[in-house]
C-alpha positions in Angstrom: 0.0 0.0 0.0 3.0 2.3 0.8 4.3 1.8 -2.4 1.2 2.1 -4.1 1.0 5.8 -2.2 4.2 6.7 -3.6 3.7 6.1 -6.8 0.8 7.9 -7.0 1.2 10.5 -5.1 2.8 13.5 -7.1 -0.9 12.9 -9.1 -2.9 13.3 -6.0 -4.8 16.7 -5.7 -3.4 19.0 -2.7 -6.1 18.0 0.1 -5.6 14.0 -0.8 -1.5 14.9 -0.8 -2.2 15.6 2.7 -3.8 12.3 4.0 -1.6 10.4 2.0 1.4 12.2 3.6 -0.1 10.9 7.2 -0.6 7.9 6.1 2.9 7.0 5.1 4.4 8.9 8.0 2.1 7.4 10.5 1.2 3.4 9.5 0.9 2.8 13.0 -1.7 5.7 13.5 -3.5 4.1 10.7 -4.1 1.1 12.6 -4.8 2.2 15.8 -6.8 5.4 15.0 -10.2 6.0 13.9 -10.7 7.8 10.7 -12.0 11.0 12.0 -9.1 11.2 14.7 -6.8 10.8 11.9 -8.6 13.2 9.6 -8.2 15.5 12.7 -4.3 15.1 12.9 -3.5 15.1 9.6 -5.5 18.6 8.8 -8.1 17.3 6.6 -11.7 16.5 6.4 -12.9 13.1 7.1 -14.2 12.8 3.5 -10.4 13.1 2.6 -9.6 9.9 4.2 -12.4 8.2 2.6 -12.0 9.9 -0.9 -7.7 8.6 -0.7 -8.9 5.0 -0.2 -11.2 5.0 -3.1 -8.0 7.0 -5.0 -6.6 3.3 -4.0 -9.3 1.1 -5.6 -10.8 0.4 -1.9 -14.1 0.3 -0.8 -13.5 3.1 2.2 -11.6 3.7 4.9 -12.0 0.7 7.2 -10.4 -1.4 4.3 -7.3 0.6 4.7 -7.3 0.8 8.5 -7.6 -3.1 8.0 -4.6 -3.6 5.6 -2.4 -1.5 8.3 -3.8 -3.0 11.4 -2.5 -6.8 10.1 0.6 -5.5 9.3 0.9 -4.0 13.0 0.0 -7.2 14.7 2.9 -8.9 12.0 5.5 -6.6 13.6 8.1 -7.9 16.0 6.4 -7.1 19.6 8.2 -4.9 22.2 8.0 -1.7 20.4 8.0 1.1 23.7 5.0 2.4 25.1 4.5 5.7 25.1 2.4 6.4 28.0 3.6 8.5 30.7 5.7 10.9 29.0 6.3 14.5 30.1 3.7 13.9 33.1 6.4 14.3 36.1 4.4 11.8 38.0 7.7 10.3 39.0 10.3 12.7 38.6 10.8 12.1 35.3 12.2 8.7 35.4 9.5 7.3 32.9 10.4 10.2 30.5 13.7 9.1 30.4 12.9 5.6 29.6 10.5 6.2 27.1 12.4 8.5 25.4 15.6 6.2 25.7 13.7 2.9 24.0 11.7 5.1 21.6 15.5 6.3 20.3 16.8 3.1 19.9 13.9 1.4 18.4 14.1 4.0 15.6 17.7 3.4 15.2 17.2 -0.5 15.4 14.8 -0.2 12.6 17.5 1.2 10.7 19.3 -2.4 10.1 15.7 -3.9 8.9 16.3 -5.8 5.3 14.9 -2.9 3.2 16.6 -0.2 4.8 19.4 -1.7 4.7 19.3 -2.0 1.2 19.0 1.7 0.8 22.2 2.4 2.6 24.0 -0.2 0.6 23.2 1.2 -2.4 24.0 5.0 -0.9 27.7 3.7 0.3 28.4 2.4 -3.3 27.5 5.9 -4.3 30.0 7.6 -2.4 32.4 4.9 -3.0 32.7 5.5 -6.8 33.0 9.7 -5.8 36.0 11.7 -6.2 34.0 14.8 -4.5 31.6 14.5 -1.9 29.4 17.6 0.1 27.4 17.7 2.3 24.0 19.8 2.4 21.9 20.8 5.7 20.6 23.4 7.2 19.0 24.1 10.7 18.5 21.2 12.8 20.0 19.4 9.7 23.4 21.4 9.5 24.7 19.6 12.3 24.0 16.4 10.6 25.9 17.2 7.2 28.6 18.5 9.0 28.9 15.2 11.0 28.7 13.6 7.3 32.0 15.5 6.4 34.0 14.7 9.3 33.6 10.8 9.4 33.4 10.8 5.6 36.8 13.1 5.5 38.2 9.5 7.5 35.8 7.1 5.3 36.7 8.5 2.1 40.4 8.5 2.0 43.1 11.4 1.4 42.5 11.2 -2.7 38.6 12.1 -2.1 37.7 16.0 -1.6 35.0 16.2 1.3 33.1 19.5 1.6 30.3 20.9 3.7 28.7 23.9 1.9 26.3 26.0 3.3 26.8 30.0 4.1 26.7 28.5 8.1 29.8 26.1 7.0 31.9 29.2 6.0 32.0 27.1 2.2 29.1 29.0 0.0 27.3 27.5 -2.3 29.2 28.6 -4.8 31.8 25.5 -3.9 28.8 23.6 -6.0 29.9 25.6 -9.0 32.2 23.3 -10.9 31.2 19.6 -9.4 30.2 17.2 -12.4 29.2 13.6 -12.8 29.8 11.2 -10.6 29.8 13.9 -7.6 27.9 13.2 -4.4 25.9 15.3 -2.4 23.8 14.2 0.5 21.3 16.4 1.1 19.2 16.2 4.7 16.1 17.9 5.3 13.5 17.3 7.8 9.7 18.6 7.0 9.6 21.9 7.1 11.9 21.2 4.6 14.4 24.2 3.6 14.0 26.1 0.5 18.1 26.3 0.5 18.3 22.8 1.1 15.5 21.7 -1.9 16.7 24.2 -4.8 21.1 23.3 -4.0 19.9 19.7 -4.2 17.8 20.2 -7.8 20.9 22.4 -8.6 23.1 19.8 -8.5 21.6 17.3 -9.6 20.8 18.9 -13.0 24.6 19.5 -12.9 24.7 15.8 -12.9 25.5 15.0 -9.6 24.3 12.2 -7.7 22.2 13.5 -4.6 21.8 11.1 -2.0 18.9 12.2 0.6 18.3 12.1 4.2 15.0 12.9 4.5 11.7 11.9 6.6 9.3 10.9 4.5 9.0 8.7 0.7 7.1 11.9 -0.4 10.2 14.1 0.7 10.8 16.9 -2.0 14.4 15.4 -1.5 13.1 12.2 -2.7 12.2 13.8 -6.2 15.9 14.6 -7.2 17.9 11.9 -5.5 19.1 8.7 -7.1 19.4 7.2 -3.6 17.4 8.0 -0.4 17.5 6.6 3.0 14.0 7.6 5.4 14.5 8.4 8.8 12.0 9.4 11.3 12.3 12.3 13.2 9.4 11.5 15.5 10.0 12.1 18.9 8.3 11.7 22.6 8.8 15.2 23.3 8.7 18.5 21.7 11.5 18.2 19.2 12.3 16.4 16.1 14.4 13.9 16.8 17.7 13.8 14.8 19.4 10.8 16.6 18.2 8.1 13.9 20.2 10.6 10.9 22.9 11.2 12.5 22.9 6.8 12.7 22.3 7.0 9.1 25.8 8.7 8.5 27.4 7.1 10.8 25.9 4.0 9.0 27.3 5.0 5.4 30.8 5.9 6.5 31.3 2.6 7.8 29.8 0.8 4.4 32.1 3.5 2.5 35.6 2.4 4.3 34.7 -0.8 4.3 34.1 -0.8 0.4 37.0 1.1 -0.2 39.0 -0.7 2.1 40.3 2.9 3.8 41.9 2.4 7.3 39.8 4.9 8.8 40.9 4.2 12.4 44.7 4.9 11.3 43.6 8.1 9.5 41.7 9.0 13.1 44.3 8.1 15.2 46.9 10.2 12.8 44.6 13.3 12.8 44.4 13.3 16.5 48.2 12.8 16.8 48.6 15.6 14.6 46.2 17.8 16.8 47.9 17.0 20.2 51.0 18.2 18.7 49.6 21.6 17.8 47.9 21.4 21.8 44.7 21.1 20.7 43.6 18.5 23.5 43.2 19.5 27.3 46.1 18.0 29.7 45.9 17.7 32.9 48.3 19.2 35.3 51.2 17.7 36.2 
């Protein structure tokens, strides 16, 4: 059905866009929800919900709810409840909990068969790359700039590792003369930023090879990368999580060395000789 959402959803008109954006962000909702609760969260009518399962050959809504509530009870159990949270009934020790399982659920789901398969195609991406940048901004600046450093050990001395951005000191002018077979991972979170979405179409009409981090299949990001690797940013609290994409790097700088066979660990323990020399590292006193 997920697929089937995708595939159809650039056709969509605006209102049905936005149910079928909660639907694919939110399977679980679909199960456990009724229709007019999830009509309510997602910012549409309740006709809309009906109207997007017809829009998917099915007879209404329940049919749907139906589809996502067997695939629920097919899931591995133990997924973290989510009662309790932000209450200070106990001081905050459930908050911590929750929030600490809910975190490393999402980045468990990360090694799952098919999402693996997105970062193994990603890593042979960057593998084949004699340039690589990395693309961010806001919450998601951090993120690239993570991308660089482990990449800037992953990729080898013969590979040129940028972060652009006006925040990274590097405009976006460095983007200027890349050319095919380039890399540039792009993350953006919904709201998604304009900067982020027009660099990435940018480059990839220059022909290079945009690899998103992104939190949804219907991503703008999704439209102009040749690989793409969902994380959620759902989180317990008030914040977007970005825990599970800064995994996701992490994740394709280890497939990177290992397909290129770089001895990142000597290239981190050289740099941080290197940096101990110049006294960059606290001492203690003798």
């Amino acid at each position: 059905m997920a697929e089937l959402l995708v595939e159809r959803f650039e056709n969509m008109p605006p209102q049905l866009r936005v149910a079928a954006r909660f639907v694919l962000d939110h399977p679980k909702d679909v199960a456990l929800m009724s229709m007019r609760e999830q009509a309510q969260q997602a910012g549409v009518s309740h006709s809309t919900m009906m109207r997007l399962a017809r829009w998917l050959g099915l007879e209404g809504y329940e049919d749907m709810r139906s589809l996502y509530a067997r695939a629920l009870r097919e899931t591995i159990a133990g997924e973290p409840a989510r009662q309790g949270v932000g209450q200070g009934s106990d001081s905050g020790f459930s908050t911590v909990g929750v929030v600490a399982d809910t975190l490393a659920a999402q980045i468990s789901s990360l090694g799952e068969y098919g999402n693996a398969m997105q970062f193994i195609a990603a890593a042979k991406l960057l593998a084949a790359a004699r340039k690589l940048f990395g693309l961010g901004s806001g919450s998601a600046y951090a993120i690239a700039s993570h991308f660089v450093r482990v990449m800037s050990f992953a990729a080898g001395p013969e590979r040129i590792v940028t972060l652009v951005g006006e925040m990274a000191g590097q405009g976006l002018d460095a983007l200027q003369h890349t050319k095919r077979g380039d890399v540039l991972l792009a993350v953006g979170m919904s709201p998604y930023e304009r900067t982020t979405i027009e660099v990435a179409r940018q480059a990839a009409r220059q022909g290079v090879s945009v690899v998103a981090i992104t939190d949804s299949s219907v991503s703008p990001l999704t439209r102009v990368a040749r690989e793409t690797i969902v994380v959620t940013s759902n989180s317990q609290s008030f914040f977007q999580s970005m825990s599970p994409a800064f995994a996701a790097v992490e994740i394709l700088a280890a497939l990177t060395a290992a397909r290129l066979g770089t001895n990142a660990a000597e290239r981190v323990k050289q740099s941080e000789e290197q940096l101990a020399a110049f006294g960059i590292y606290w001492k203690p006193p003798r």
